[in-house]
C-alpha positions as CSV (number, residue, x, y, z in Angstrom):
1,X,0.0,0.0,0.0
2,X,1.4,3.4,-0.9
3,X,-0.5,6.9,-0.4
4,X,-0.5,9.2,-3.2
5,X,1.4,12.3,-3.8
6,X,-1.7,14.2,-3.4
7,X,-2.5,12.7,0.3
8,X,1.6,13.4,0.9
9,X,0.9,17.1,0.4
10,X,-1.8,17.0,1.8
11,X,-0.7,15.6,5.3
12,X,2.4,17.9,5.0
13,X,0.3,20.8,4.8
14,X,-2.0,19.9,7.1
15,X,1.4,19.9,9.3
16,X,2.4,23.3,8.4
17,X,-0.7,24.3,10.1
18,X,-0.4,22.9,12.9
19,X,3.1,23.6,13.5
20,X,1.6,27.4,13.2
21,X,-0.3,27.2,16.6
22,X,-3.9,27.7,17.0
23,X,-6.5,29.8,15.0
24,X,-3.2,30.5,12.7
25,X,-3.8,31.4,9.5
26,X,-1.4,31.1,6.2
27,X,-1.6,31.7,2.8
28,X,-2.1,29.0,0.3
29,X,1.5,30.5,-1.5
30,X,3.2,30.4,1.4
31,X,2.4,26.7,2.3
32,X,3.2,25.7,-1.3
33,X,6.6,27.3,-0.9
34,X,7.6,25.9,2.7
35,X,6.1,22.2,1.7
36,X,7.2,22.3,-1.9
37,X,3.7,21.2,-3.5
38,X,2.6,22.9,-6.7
39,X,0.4,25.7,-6.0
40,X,-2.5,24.6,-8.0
41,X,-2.2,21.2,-6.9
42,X,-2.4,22.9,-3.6
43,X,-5.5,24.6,-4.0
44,X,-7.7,21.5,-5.2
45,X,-6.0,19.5,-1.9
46,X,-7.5,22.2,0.2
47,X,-10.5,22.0,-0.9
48,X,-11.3,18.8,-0.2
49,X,-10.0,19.1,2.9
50,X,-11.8,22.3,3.9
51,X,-15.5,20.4,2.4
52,X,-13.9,17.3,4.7
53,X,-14.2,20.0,7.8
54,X,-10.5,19.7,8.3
55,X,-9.5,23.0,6.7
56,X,-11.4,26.7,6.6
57,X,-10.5,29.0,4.4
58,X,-11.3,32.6,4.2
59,X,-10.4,35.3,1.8
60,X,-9.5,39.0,1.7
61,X,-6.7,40.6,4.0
62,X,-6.6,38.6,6.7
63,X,-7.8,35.8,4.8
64,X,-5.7,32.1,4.4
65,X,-6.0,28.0,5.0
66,X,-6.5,27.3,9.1
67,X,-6.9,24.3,10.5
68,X,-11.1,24.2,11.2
69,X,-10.5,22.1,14.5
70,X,-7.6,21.4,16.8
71,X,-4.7,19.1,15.7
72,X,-5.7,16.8,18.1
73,X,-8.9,16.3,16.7
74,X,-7.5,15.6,13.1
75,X,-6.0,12.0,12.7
76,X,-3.5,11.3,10.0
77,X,-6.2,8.4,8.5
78,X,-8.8,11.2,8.6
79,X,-6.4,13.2,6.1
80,X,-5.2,10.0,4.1
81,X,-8.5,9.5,3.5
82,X,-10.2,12.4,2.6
83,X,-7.8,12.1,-0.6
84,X,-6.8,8.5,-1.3
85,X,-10.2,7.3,-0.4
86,X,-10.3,4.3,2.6
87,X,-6.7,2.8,3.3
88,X,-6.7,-0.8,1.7
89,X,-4.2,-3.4,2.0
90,X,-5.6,-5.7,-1.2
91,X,-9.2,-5.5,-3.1
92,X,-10.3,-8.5,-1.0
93,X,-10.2,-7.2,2.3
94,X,-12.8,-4.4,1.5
95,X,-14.8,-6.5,-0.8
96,X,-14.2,-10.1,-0.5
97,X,-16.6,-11.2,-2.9
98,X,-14.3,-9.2,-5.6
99,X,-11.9,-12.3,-5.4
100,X,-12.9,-16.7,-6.2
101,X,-10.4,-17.9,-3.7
102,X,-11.3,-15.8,0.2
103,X,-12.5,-19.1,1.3
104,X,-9.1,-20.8,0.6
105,X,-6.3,-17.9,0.0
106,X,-3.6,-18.5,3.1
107,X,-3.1,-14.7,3.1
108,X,-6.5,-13.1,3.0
109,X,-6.4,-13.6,7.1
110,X,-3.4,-11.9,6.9
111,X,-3.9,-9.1,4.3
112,X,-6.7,-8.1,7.1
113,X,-5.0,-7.9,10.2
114,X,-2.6,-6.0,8.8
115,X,-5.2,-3.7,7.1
116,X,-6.6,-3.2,10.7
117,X,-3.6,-2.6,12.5
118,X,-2.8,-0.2,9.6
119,X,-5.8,1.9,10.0
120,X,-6.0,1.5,14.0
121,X,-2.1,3.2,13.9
122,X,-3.2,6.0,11.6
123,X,-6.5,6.8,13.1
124,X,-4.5,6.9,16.5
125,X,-2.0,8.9,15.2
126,X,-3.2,13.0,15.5
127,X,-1.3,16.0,13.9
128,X,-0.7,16.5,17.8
129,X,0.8,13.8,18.1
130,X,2.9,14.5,15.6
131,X,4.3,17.5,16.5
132,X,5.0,16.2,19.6
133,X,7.5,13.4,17.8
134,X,9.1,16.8,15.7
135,X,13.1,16.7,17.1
136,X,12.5,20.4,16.3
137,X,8.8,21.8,16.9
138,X,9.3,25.0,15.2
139,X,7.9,26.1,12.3
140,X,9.5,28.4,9.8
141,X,7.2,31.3,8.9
């Protein structure tokens, strides 16, 4: 199983904000530039993360991308999601009539636990969480 690039960007800018402290605000060209993600790439990631209720955006002046609830409130599956669509180890373990052999394949058993450890880390795992791993919890502004 391997994320996309889009859900990559979109957990490292979800990190960005939360490195910023609360009710921060930055600009969508400013978080493109610190997390090296192509601004218009950036702006579609955003929005699906702001309709998810991750992200709020406002414009004008003082407008930007803020986190729309506390980091840790917002679990790294939550974001992998929201992009990727549900984490899957194989086809089988979300639908096991997709596949002739479930009954008899000597892995399918396995292919699940893993799945379920899998999501069970990253649903555990908040962007507070996170930051709290950081060796250096600064964020560069």
């Amino acid at each position: 199983m391997q994320i996309t690039r889009q859900a990559d960007y979109a957990v490292r800018a979800v990190l960005y904000l939360a490195g910023l402290g609360e009710g921060a605000r930055a600009a969508t060209g400013l978080i493109a530039r610190k997390q090296q993600v192509p601004p218009s790439f950036l702006a579609k990631i955003i929005s699906q993360l702001s309709v998810a209720g991750i992200l709020q955006t406002s414009r004008g002046a003082r407008g930007g991308v803020s986190l729309a609830r506390r980091p840790s409130e917002i679990s790294l599956l939550e974001v992998v999601e929201v992009i990727d669509g549900p984490v899957s180890m194989n086809a089988c373990v979300i639908d096991p009539g997709i596949c002739d052999r479930v009954e008899d394949c000597p892995v399918h058993q396995i292919w699940c636990q893993a799945q379920q450890r899998l999501v069970k880390e990253l649903s555990e795992t908040t962007f507070a969480t996170i930051l709290e791993r950081r060796p250096d919890r600064s964020v560069q502004q």
